[in-house]
N, C-alpha and C positions, 0 to 999 in steps of 0.2 A: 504494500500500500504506500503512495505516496502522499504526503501532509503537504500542506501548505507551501505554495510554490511562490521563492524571491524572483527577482531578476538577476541576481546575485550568483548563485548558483542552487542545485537542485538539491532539497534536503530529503532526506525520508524517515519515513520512523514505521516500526514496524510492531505487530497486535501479539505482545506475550499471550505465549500458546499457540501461535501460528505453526504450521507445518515446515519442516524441513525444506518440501519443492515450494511453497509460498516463501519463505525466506529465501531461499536461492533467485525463483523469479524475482524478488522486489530488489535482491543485489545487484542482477542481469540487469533491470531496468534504470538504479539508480545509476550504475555504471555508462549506460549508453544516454542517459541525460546527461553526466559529465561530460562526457566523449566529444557529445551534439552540441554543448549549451551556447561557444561564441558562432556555433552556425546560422543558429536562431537570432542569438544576439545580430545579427547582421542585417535579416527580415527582420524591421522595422513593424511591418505589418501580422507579426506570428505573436500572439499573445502567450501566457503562461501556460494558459489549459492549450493552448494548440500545439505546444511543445510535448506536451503530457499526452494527449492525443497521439502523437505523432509516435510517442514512446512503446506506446501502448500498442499500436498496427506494425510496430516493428520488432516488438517481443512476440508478438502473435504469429511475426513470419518468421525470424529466428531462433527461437529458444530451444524448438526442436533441434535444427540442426545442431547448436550447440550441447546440447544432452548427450546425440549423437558422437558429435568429438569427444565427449569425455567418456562415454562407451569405449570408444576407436581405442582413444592414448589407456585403456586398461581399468576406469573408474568402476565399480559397483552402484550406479547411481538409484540402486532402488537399499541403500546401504547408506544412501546422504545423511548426515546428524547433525543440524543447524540448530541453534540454538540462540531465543531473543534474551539477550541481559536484560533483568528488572531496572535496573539503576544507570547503566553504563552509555556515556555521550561520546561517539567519536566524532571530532570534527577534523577537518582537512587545514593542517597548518601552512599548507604551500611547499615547495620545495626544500628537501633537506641541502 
């Protein structure tokens, strides 16, 4: 699940108790909102939720594949154990 979206960059917070493939997708997607965000930033005309949108039609075409590769490189992916911290905030400090 993604919360509240800056123009900053993409934050997410996720539902203690959520499922291991639900924590994994929400990592896939925060990740490809990073990825994307100065693309967006660029379209002038692409609002928050259009970016979220956009996240969303492109997890929906990738994620499989990506399951896929971690099949390929050896993964047990029905063996995935994600886990949401009650308390724990990571943010992104910028380059080390």
């Amino acid at each position: 699940m993604i919360n509240a979206l800056s123009s900053e960059k993409p934050p997410s917070s996720m539902q203690v108790g959520a499922t291991s493939m639900s924590v994994l997708r929400s990592v896939w997607q925060t990740y490809w909102l990073h990825e994307n965000w100065k693309i967006f930033d660029n379209r002038s005309s692409d609002s928050d939720y259009d970016q979220l949108a956009q996240s969303l039609l492109e997890m929906e075409v990738k994620f499989e594949d990506f399951m896929q590769q971690l099949d390929a490189v050896g993964w047990d992916t029905s063996q995935i154990n994600l886990k949401v911290p009650r308390k724990i905030s990571i943010e992104e400090l910028g380059p080390v």
